[in-house]
C-alpha positions as CSV (number, residue, x, y, z in Angstrom):
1,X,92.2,142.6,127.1
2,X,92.9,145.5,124.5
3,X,95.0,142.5,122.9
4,X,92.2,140.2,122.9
5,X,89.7,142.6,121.6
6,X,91.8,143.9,118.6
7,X,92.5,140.1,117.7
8,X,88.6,139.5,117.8
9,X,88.1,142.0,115.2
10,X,90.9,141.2,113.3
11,X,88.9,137.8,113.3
12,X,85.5,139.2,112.3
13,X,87.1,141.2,109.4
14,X,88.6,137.8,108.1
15,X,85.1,136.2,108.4
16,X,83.5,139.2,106.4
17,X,85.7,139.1,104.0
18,X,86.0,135.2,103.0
19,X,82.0,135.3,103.3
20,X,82.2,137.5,100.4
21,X,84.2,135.8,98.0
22,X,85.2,132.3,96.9
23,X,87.6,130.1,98.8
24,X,91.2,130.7,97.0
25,X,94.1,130.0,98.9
26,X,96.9,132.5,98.1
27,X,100.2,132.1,96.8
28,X,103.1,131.9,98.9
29,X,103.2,134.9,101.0
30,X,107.0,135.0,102.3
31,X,108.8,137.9,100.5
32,X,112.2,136.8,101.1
33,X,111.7,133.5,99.6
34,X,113.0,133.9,96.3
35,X,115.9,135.6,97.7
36,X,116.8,132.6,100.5
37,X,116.8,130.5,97.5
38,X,119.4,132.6,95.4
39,X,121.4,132.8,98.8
40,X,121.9,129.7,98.1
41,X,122.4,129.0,94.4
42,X,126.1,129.4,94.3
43,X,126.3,126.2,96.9
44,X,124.2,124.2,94.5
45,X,126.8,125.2,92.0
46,X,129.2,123.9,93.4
47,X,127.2,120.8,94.7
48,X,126.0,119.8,91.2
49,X,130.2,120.3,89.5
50,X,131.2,118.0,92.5
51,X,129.1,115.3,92.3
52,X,129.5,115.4,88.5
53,X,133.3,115.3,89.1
54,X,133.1,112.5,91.6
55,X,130.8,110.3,89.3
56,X,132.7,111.0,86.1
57,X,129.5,112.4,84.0
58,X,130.6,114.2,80.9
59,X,128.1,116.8,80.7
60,X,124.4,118.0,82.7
61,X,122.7,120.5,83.6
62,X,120.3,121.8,86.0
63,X,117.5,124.0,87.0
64,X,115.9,125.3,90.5
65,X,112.1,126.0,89.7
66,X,110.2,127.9,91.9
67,X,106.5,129.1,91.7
68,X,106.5,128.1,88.4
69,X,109.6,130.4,87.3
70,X,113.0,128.6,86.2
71,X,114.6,131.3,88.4
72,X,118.6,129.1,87.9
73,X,119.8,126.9,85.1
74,X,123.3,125.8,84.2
75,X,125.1,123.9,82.3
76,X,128.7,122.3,82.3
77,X,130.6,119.8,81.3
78,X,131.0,118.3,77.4
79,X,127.7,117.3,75.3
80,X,130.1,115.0,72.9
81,X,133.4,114.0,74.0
82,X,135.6,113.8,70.5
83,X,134.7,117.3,69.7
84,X,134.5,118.7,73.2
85,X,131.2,119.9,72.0
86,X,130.1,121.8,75.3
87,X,126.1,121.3,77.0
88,X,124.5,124.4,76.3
89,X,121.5,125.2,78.1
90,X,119.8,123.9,75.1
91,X,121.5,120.7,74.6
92,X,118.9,117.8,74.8
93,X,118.8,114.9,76.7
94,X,117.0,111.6,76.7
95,X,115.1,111.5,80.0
96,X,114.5,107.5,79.8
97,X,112.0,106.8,82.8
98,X,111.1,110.4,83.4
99,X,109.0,109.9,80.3
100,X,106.8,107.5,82.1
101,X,104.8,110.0,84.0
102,X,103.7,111.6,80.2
103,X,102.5,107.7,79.7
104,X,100.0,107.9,83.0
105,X,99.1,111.8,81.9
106,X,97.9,110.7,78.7
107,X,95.9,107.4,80.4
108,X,94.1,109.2,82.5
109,X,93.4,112.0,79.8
110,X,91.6,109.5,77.9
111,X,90.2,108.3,81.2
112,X,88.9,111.6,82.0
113,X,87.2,112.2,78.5
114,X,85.7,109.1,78.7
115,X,87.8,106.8,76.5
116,X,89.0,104.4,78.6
117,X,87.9,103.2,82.5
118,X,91.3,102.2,85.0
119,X,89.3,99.5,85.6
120,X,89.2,97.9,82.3
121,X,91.2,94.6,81.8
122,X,94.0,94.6,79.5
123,X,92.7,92.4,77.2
124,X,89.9,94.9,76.5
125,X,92.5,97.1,74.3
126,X,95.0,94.8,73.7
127,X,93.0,91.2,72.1
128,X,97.1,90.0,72.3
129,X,96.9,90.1,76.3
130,X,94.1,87.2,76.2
131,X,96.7,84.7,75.8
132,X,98.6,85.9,78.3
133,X,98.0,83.4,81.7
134,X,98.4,84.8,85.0
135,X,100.4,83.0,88.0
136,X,98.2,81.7,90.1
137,X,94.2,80.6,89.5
138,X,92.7,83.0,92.3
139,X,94.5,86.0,90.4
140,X,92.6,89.0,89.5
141,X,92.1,90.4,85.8
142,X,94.8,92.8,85.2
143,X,93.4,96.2,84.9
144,X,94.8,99.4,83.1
145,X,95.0,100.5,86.9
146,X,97.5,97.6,87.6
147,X,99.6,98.8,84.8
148,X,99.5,102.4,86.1
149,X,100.9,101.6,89.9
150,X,103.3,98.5,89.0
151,X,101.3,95.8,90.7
152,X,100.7,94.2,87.4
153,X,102.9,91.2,88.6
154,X,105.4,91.6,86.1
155,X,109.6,91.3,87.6
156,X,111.4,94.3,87.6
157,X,113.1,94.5,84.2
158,X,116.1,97.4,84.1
159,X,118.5,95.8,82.5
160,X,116.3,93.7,79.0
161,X,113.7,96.5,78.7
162,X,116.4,99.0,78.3
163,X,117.6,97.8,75.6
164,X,114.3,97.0,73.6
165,X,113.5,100.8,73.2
166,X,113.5,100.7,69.2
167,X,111.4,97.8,68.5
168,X,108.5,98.3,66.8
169,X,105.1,98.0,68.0
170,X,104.2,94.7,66.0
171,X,107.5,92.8,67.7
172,X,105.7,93.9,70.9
173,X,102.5,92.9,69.9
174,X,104.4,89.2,69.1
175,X,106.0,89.1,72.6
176,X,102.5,89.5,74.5
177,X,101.0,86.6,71.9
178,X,103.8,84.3,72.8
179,X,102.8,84.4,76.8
180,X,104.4,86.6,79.7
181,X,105.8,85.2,82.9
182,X,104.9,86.8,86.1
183,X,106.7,87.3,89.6
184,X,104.0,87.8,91.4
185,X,100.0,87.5,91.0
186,X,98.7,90.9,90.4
187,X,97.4,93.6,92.9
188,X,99.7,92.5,95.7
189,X,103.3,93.9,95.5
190,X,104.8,97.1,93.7
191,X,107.6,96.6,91.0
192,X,109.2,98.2,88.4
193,X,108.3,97.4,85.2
194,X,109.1,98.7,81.8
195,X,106.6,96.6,80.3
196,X,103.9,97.5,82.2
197,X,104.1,100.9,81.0
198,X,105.3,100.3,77.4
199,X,101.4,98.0,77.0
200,X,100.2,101.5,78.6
201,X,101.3,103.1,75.9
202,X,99.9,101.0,73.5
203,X,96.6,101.0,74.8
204,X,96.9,104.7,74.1
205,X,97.7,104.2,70.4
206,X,94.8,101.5,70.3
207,X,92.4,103.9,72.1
208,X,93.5,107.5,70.7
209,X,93.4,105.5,67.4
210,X,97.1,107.7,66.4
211,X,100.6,106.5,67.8
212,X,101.4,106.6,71.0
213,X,103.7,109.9,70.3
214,X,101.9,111.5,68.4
215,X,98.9,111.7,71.1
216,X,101.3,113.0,74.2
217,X,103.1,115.4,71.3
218,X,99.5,116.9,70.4
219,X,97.7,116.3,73.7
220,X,100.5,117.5,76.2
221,X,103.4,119.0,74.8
222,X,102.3,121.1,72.4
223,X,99.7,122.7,75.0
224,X,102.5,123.1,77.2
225,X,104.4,124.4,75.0
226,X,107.2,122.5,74.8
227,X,108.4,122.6,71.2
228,X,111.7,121.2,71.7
229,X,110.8,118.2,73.3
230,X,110.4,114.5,71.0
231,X,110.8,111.1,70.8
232,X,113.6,109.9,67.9
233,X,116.9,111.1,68.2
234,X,117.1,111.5,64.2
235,X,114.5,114.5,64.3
236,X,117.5,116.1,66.6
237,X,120.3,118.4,64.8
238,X,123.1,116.9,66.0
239,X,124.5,119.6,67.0
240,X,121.9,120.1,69.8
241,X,121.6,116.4,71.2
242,X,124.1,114.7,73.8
243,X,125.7,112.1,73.5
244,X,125.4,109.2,75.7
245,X,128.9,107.8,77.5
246,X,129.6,105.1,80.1
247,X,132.7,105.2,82.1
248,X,134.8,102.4,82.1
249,X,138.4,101.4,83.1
250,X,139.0,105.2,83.4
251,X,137.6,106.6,80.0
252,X,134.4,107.6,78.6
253,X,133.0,104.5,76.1
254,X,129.9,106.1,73.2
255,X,126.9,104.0,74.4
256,X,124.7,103.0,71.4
257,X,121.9,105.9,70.7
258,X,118.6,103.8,70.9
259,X,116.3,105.3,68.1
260,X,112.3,105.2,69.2
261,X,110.0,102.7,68.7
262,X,107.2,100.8,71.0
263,X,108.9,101.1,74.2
264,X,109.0,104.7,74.0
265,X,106.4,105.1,76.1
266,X,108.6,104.0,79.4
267,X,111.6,105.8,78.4
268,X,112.2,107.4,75.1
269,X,111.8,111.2,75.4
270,X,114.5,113.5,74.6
271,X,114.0,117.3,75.7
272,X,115.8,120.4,76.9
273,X,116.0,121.8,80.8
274,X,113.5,125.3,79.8
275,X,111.1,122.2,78.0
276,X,110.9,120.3,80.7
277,X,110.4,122.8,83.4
278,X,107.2,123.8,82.0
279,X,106.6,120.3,82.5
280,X,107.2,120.6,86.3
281,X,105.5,123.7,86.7
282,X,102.1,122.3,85.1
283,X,102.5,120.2,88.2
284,X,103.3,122.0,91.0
285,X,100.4,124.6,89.0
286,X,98.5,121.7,90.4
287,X,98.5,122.7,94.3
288,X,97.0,124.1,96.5
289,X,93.4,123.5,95.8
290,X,91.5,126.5,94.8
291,X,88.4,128.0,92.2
292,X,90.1,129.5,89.6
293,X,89.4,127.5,86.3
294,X,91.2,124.4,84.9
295,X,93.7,124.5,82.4
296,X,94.2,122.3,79.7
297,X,95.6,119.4,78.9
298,X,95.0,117.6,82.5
299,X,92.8,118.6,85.4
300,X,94.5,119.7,87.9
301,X,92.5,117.4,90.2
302,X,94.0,114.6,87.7
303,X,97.6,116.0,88.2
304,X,97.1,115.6,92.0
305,X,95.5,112.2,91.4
306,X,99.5,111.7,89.7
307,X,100.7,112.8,93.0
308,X,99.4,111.0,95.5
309,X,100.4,107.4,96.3
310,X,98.4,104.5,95.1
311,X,101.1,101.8,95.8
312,X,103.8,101.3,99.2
313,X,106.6,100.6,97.6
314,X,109.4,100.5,101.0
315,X,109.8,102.3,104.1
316,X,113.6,103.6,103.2
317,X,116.3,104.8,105.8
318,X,118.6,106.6,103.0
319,X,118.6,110.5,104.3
320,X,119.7,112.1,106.2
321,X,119.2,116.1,107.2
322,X,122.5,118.6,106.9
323,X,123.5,118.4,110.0
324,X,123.8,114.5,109.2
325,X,121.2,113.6,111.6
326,X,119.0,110.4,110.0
327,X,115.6,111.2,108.3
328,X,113.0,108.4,108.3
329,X,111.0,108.9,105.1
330,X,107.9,106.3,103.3
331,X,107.6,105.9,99.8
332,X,105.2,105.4,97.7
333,X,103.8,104.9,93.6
334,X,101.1,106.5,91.9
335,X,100.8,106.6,88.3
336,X,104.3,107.4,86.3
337,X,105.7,109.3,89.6
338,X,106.7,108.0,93.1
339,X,105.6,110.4,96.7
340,X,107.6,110.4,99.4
341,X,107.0,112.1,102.7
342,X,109.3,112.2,105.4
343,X,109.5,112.4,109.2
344,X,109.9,116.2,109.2
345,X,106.5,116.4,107.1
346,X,108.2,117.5,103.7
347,X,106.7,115.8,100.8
348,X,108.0,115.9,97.6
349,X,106.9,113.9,94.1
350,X,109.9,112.2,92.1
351,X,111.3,109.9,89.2
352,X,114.1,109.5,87.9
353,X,115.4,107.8,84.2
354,X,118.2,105.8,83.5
355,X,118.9,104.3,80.1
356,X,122.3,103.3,78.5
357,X,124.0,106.9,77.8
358,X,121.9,108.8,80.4
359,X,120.5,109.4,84.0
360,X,118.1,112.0,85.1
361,X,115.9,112.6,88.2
362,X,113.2,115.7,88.7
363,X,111.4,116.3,92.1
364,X,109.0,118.8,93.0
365,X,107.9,119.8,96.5
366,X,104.0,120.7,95.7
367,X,103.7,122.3,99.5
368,X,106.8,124.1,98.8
369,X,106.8,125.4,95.3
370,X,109.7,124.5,94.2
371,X,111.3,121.7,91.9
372,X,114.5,120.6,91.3
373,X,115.2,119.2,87.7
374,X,118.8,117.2,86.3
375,X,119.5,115.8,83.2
376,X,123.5,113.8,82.9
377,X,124.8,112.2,79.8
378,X,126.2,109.0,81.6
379,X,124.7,105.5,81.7
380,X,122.8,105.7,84.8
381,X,124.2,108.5,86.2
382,X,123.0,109.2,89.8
383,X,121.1,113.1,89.1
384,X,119.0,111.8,92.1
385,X,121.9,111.9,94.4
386,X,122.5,115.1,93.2
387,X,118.8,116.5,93.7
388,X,118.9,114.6,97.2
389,X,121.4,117.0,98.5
390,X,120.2,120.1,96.7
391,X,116.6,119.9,98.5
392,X,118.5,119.4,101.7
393,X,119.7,123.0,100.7
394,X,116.7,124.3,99.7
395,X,114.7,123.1,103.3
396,X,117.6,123.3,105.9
397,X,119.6,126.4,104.7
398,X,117.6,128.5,102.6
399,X,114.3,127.5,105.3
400,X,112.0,127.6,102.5
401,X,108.7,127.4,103.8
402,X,105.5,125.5,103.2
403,X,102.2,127.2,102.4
404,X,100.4,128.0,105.2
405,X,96.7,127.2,104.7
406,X,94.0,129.8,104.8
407,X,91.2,128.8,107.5
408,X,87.6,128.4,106.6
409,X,85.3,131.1,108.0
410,X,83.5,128.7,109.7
411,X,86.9,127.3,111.4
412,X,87.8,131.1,112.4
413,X,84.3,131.4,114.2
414,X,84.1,128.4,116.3
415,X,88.1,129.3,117.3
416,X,87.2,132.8,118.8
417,X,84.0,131.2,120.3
418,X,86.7,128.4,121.9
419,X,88.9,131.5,123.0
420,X,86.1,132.7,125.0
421,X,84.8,129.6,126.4
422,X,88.1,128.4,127.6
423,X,88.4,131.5,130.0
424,X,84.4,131.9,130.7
425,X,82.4,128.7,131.0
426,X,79.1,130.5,131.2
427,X,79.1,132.3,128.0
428,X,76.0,130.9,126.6
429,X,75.9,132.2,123.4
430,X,79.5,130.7,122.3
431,X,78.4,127.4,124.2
432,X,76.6,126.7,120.9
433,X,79.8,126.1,119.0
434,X,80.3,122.6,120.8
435,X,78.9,119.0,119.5
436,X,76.5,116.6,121.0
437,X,79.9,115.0,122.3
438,X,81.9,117.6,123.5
439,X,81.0,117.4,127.2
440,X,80.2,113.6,126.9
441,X,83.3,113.1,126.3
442,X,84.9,115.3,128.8
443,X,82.2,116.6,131.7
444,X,82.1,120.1,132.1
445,X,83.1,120.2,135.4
446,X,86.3,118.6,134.1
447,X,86.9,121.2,132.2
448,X,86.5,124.0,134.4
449,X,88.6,122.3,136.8
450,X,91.8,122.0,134.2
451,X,91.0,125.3,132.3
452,X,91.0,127.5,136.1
453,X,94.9,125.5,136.9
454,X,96.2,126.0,133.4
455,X,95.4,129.7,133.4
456,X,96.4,130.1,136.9
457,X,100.2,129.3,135.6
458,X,99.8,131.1,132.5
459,X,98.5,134.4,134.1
460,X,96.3,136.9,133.2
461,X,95.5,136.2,129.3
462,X,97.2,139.2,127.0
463,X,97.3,137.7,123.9
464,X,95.2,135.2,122.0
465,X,97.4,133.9,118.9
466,X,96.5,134.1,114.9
467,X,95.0,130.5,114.2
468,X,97.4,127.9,112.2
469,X,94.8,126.1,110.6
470,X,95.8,122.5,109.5
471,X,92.6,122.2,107.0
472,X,89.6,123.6,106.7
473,X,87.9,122.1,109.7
474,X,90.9,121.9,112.3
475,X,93.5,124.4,113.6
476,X,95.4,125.4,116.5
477,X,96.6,128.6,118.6
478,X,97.7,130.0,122.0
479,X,96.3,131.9,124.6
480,X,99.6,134.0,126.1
481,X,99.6,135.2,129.3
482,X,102.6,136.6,131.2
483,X,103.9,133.2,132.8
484,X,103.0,131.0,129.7
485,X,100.6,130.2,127.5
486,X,97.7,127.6,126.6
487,X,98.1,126.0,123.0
488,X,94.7,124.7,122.0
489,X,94.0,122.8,119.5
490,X,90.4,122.0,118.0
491,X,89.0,119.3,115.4
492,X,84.9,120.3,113.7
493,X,82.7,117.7,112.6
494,X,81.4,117.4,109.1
495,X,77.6,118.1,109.9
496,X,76.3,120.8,107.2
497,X,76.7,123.6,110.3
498,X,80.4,122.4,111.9
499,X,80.8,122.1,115.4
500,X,83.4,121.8,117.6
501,X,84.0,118.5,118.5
502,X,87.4,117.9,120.5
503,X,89.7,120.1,122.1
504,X,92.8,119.4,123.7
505,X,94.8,122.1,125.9
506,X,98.4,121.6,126.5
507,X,100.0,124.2,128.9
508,X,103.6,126.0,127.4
509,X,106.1,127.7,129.0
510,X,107.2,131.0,128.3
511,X,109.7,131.0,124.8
């Protein structure tokens, strides 16, 4: 009872306190986080040197990001092959496809300040899109939106849009004139396509009325600080750029360095690992939820917008966990960045780039904290692979946890008043936490009947656990006795005062 007592007040002080300020989730609170994670780094070492070895990729480099801190960064291998030129931590990379997600950041900038609506056809921003004839005659107008989440209809196009990254915006302009040929009507099925977001970033040179670089440059990067991130490869010293190789027949072949043009907007950024990490970190700055102010240059209920999925793109069977057990995992598209969420509950937000030369991937995990960035100087090289295995690390040997999320006053009232009722029936005055439903759906005599054999196994109650709440209006915890314990778990409903409005008991045996 002294247990029980001491956790009450341990619950009133919490109610006090979060009745006296503003809602504000806290920060991660493990203090051996950090340190699991540099545990760790010398396996990721090795992990990233191997699987460069085994794919025959010149030169990369790498960063582990956590909280916002680049807390691990190397570099290895050869930025340029005839001189032996080394990567250096500041080399910089073309990032192809990981550019796309700065395409969708500054849509929905202009969205948010009023510019532009995701709803608006094409054709609104581009006149040259009105010639453009869609596949079937019960297709719907294609909208900005269907550009943003690759349901525009248009095929996946790798291989040809690669290649078009230099021309300039008045050959693209000719290409829509001329007519486009869709694979499917719009709206119904996720694809790739390079197109899609190159007209994206057109509209934002129509709309922002200033090339497409130049508005992400002023808009984004220079907010963010990152000064050593551009478009064309010829504003680059060349001692600082790398070099793009493929591998073939056994040696490294110089792939063509694609200066910038219209397509830029789906592929053409070049930047450094510290650049880009503030990058990442504006996004994972994004979660959890809380009061403090926005920063510029995005919302950070826009970034989250970025995060979440808009599109089901497949339902993959690729992972699988370190002890080589399978991991079933859904993926999905959003706007310039793919979600994926896996059977174990981990979610993290992706993409990767791949042009002639170069392969990248970043991933960031925004319940974790952490993000995983990897830039390689090979036509297509697999960095995602790479990043695959290294979150593996990061979850099943360094344990990094998720946040836990801080319960509502309102969700840490009705739990105590749950508490009591569970063991005493008659208290009338916590009998006012339950809904209309509650014994409608269950009769009270019901529950008096299961609650008197569940805590006749668990004994004498000696312990009533903290509460693990899931959101803001549902949570879970135990009452221990000696011989088990009770886990219940309770959902509120959204009425202005919240009660309880299901509870489910599940007896547990002693751990």
């Amino acid at each position: 009872m002294r247990c029980f007592l001491l956790f009450l007040a341990s619950w009133v002080a919490t109610v006090v306190l979060h009745g006296a300020t503003p809602y504000t989730p806290p920060r991660f609170e493990d203090p051996d986080r950090v340190r699991r994670i540099r545990e760790v780094l010398p396996r990721l070492d090795a992990l990233y040197a191997d699987h460069a070895a085994t794919n025959h990729i010149p030169g990369y480099v790498y960063g582990v990001l956590v909280d916002g801190e680049l807390i691990h960064r190397r570099a290895a291998g050869v930025a340029e092959t005839a001189s032996g030129r080394p990567v250096g931590l500041s080399t910089r990379f073309r990032i192809a496809s990981m550019s796309k997600s700065f395409t969708a950041a500054a849509i929905l900038r202009l969205r948010d300040l009023g510019k532009l609506s995701l709803e608006d056809p094409v054709s609104r921003h581009l006149p040259e899109f009105r010639r453009v004839s869609v596949l079937t005659l019960d297709s719907p107008v294609i909208t900005i939106r269907h550009l943003l989440r690759m349901s525009g209809g248009f095929p996946q196009d790798d291989p040809w849009g690669d290649r078009k990254l230099a021309e300039t915006d008045a050959q693209l302009d000719a290409l829509v004139r001329e007519g486009l040929t869709f694979s499917n009507p719009p709206g119904i099925r996720w694809e790739y396509s390079n197109l899609g977001y190159t007209l994206l970033g057109r509209i934002v040179t129509r709309v922002a009325r200033m090339p497409y670089q130049s508005y992400v440059t002023r808009e984004i990067l220079q907010p963010l600080g990152m000064t050593n991130t551009v478009y064309e490869i010829d504003s680059v010293a060349s001692g600082e750029l790398a070099h793009g190789y493929r591998w073939q027949d056994g040696v490294w072949l110089a792939e063509p360095m694609l200066h910038d043009g219209a397509w830029g907007a789906m592929g053409g950024m070049v930047t450094t690992l510290d650049d880009f990490a503030r990058y990442a970190a504006f996004h994972l700055d994004a979660w959890p939820p809380r009061d403090e102010p926005d920063r510029a240059p995005l919302r950070r209920a826009t970034r989250r917008e970025m995060h979440r999925p808009w599109e089901v793109v497949t339902v993959p069977t690729d992972l699988s966990d370190l002890e080589g057990k399978p991991v079933a995992r859904a993926a999905g598209y959003s706007t310039g960045l793919s979600w994926n969420q896996d059977s174990r509950g981990i979610i993290w937000v992706r993409h990767a780039g791949g042009l002639p030369g170069f392969g990248s991937e970043f991933r960031f995990l925004p319940d974790h904290g952490v993000a995983l960035i990897a830039f390689g100087n090979r036509t297509y090289a697999p960095m995602t692979a790479a990043n695959v295995k290294a979150m593996e690390v990061l979850v099943g040997a360094a344990k990094i946890p998720a946040r836990t999320v801080v319960p509502s006053p309102i969700l840490v009232r009705r739990a105590g008043q749950v508490a009591r009722l569970l063991q005493d029936w008659d208290s009338v005055a916590d009998r006012e936490a339950l809904a209309s439903n509650f014994f409608l759906d269950h009769p009270e005599t019901e529950w008096r009947r299961k609650c008197g054999e569940l805590l006749a196994k668990t004994g004498p109650i000696i312990e009533v656990t903290p509460l693990t709440a899931e959101n803001q209006l549902r949570g879970r915890f135990r009452l221990r006795g000696a011989k088990g314990s009770v886990e219940v778990f309770l959902t509120l409903m959204p009425e202005k005062e919240p009660k309880v409005q299901e509870v489910t008991v599940t007896f547990r045996e002693p751990e």
